[in-house]
C-alpha positions in Angstrom: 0.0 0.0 0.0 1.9 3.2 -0.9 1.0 7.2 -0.1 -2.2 7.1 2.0 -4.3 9.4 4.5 -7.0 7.8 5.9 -8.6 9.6 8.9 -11.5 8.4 11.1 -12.2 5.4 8.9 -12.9 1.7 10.2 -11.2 -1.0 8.7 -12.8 -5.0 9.2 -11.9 -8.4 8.6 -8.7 -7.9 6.5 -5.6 -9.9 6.5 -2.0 -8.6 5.5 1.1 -10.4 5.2 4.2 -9.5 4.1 2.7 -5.9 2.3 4.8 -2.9 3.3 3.0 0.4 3.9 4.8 3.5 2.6 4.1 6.8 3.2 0.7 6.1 4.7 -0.7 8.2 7.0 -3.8 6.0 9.5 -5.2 9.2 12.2 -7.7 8.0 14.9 -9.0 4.7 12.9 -10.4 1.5 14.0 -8.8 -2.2 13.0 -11.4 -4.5 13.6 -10.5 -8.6 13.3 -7.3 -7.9 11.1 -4.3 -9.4 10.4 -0.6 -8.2 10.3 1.9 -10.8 10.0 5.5 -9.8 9.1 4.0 -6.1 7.6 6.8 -3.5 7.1 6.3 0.5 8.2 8.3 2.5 5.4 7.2 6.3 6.8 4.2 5.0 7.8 2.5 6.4 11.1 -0.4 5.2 12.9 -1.9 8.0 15.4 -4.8 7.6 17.9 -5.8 4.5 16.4 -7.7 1.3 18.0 -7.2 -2.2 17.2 -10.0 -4.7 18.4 -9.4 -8.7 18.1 -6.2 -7.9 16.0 -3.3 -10.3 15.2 -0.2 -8.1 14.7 3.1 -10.3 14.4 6.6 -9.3 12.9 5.5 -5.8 12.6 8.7 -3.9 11.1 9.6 -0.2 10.7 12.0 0.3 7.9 11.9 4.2 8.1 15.7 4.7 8.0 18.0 5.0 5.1 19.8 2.3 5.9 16.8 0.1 6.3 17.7 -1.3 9.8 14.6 -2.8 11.9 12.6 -2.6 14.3 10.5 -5.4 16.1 7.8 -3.8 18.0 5.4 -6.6 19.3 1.9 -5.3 21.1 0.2 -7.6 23.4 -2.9 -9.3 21.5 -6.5 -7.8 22.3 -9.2 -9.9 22.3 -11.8 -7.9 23.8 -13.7 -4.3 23.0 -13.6 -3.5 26.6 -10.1 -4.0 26.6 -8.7 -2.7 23.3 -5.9 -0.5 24.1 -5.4 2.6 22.0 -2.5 2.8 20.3 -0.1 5.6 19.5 2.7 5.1 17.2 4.8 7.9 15.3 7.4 6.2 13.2 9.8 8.3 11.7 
C-alpha cells in the first residue's frame, strides 16, 4: 500500500502479510479482526488508532536510510472492553 491518509475510517476483517505500507498516514482509525503478519512500516504512522481482536506479528519499521529494523510486538486484544489505543509515530 503506498502514499495514504485515511482519517476516522474503520477498517474490518482484512488480513496482510508480508505488504509494506509506505508513506501512509492511518489518524484515529479503528482495525477491527485484522491481520498483520510480518508487515513493514516505510514512513508510515499510525496516530490515535484502536485495534479490536487484531493479530499483529513481525510488525517492522523500515523508516531509515539504511533500512535497519525494528521489532515492536503489542500484546494481542481480544476484547472491545479491553482494546488499548495505540499511539505510534514512526519516523
Amino acid at each position: 500500500m503506498t502514499e495514504r491518509y485515511c482519517e476516522g475510517e474503520r477498517f474490518t476483517g482484512l488480513s496482510f502479510a508480508g505488504e509494506i505500507f509506505e508513506h501512509c498516514d492511518f489518524a484515529d482509525c479503528l482495525f477491527v479482526d485484522y491481520s498483520f503478519t510480518k508487515c513493514e512500516l516505510d514512513h508510515t504512522t499510525l496516530n490515535e488508532c484502536r485495534f479490536v481482536r487484531c493479530e499483529i506479528t513481525g510488525l517492522r519499521s523500515a523508516s531509515s536510510p539504511d533500512r535497519t529494523r525494528r521489532r515492536w510486538k503489542p500484546k494481542r486484544c481480544t476484547s472491545m472492553s479491553t482494546a488499548p489505543t495505540i499511539t505510534a509515530a514512526l519516523p
